[in-house]
N, C-alpha and C positions, 0 to 999 in steps of 0.2 A: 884391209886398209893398213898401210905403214903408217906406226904411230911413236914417237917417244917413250919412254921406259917410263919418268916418272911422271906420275898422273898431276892432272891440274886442279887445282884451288883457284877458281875462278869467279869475279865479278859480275853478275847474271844481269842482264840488259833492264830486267824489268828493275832494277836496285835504283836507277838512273831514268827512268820513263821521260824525264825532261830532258832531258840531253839528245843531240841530233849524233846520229849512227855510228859517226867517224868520229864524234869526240869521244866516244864508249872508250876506246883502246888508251886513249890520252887519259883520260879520271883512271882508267882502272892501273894505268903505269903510275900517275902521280900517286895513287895510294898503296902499292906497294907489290900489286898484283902483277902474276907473270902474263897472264889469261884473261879474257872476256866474253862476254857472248856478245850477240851482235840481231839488235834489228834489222829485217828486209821485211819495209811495208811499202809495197810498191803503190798504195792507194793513197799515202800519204807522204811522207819523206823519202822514199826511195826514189830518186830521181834518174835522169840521163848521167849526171856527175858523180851520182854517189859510189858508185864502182870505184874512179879514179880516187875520191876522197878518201875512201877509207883504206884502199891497197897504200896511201902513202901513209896514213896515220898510223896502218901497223908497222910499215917497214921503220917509219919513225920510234914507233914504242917496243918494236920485237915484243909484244904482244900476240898470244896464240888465241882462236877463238874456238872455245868452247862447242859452240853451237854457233846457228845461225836460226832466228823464228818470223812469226811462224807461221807454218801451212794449216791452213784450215780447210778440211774435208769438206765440202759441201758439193752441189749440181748434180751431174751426173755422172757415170765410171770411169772416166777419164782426167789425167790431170789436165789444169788449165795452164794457160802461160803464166800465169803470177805465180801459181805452183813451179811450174818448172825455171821461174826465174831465181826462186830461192834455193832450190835448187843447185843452179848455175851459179850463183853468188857464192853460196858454202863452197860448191870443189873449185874455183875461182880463190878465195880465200885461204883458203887448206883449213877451213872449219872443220870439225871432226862428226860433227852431228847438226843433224836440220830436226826439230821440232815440228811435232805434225800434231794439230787436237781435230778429233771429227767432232761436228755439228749436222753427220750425213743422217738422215733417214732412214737409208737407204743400207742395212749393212753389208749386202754384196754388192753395190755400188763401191762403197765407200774402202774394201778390201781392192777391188779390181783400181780403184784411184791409187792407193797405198800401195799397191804393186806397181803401179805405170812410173811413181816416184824413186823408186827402189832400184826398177830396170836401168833410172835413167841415172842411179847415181854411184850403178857397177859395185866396186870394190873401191871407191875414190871415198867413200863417204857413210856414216849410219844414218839409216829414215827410224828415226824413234816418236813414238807415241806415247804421249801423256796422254793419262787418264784423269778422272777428276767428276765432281760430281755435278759439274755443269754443262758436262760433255754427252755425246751418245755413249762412249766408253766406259762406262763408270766407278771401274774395280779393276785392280791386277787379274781375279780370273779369268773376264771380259779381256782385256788387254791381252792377256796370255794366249786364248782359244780365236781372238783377231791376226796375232803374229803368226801362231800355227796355220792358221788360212792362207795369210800372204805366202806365206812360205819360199823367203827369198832370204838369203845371205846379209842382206844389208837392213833387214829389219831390224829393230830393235824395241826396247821400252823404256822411258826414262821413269824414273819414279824420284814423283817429287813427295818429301815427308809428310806434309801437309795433308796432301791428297790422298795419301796413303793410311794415315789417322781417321780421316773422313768415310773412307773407303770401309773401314774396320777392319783390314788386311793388315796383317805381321810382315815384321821386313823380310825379302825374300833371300835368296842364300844369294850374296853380290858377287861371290865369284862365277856363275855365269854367265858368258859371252850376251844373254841376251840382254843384260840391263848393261850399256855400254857405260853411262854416266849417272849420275844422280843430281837433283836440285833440294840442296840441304838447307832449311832453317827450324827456328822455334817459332812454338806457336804456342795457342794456348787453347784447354780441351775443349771449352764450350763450341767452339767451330765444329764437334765432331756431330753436334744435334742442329746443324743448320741446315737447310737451304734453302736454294734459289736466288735472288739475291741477295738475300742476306750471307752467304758462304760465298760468295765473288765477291762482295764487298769485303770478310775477312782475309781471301784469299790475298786481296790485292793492298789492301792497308792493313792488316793489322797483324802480321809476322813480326818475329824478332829475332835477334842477333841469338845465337847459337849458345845454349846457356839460362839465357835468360826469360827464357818462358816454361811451358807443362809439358813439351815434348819428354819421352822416354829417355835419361842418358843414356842409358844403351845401346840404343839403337845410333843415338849420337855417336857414341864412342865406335859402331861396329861399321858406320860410314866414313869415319875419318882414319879408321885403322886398317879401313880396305885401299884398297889397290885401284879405286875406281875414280876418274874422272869428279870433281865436284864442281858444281854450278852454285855459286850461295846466293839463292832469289829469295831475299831480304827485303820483298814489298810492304812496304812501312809507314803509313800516315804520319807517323810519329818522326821518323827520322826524314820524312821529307818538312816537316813544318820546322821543327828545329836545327835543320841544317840546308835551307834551301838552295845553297850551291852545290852541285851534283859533286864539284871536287872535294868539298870537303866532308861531305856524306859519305862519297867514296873511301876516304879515310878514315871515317868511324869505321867504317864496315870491317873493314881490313884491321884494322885494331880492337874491334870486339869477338871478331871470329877467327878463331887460330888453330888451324890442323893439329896441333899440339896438344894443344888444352885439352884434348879427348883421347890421345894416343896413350 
């Protein structure tokens, strides 16, 4: 897939969960951001218009998206149309990566699914899979001996840090091809003896701004110093209570988290 040289710092969909699809690119332009990610939930907001919406709201923001989320493995070995719609929406968009989490049962189901998404998104596009500990996936080694199954060109893995703490995995070496992007934030380590829901519940409120919690700086420093893609999914109870308008949350965001600050 043709991509730009320099990698993106980007505002991750989940920073903004109140905001509707096509406003992602607007918050993440008024805060300072070049990049976005981008919801496709065709079961709730993704409508017959949202295509047109949001092709104008990037050509408005020249905003690049990040990603596009997310596909959730489930059923049987085949993808479904709301799978392949997210799909179609990312090469549609010129997203760079679609997000896929299984919740399959089934794990060669769930590889032959993950191949059918992959087939269909050629060289236009990376099918990467988050893992996570509320997933069938549940670890980079798992995740890693899942890609090796698919065994297609446009497979990938995202690694988010969080999940990656949880996981009790070490960051893996990011200059290979197979972790196309990363979703970077701080957290803090008691997450790492959770779960169930209580680790969906940290996962999803209780991250922080880059810096400011018990993630490793090093590993900080060896994500911001690489060459890879960033997503900063900054889901935050906290910064959504005290900043309830997405824009201007968008701009804490982007002013507490600075590629810099770790180079």
């Amino acid at each position: 897939m043709a991509r730009d040289t320099e990698p993106l710092w980007a505002l991750a969909a989940g920073c903004v969960p109140d905001a509707m699809p096509w406003d992602i690119p607007r918050i993440a332009q008024k805060a300072g951001f070049l990049s976005s990610g981008m919801w496709v939930e065709p079961e709730t907001t993704w409508d017959s218009g949202a295509l047109s919406r949001t092709r104008s709201s990037l050509a408005e923001t020249g905003i690049s998206l990040v990603d596009v989320e997310v596909v959730w493995l489930e059923g049987d070995g085949q993808a479904s149309d709301n799978h392949k719609l997210v799909v179609d929406v990312g090469l549609e968009l010129g997203a760079r990566n679609v997000l896929v989490v299984s919740r399959h049962e089934d794990l060669a189901a769930s590889i032959d699914q993950f191949r059918d998404l992959c087939e269909r998104a050629g060289d236009g596009i990376r099918i990467c899979l988050e893992f996570g500990e509320f997933t069938s996936i549940k670890n980079l080694d798992a995740a890693q001996a899942f890609v090796e199954s698919v065994d297609h060109p446009a497979a990938g893995i995202l690694i988010d840090l969080m999940h990656l703490n949880r996981a009790g995995n070490p960051l893996p070496n990011l200059e290979s091809s197979l972790f196309p992007y990363i979703q970077a934030c701080d957290f803090f380590q008691d997450s790492g003896e959770m779960t169930g829901m209580d680790y969906i519940v940290a996962a999803v409120d209780g991250r922080a701004c880059l810096g400011e919690g018990e993630a490793r700086r090093k590993d900080l420093e060896k994500i911001c110093q690489s060459g890879k893609d960033v997503s900063l999914e900054i889901r935050s109870k906290d910064l959504r209570d005290r900043f309830p308008d997405p824009y201007l949350r968008g701009k804490e965001i982007f002013k507490r988290c600075t590629r810099d600050d770790f180079r």
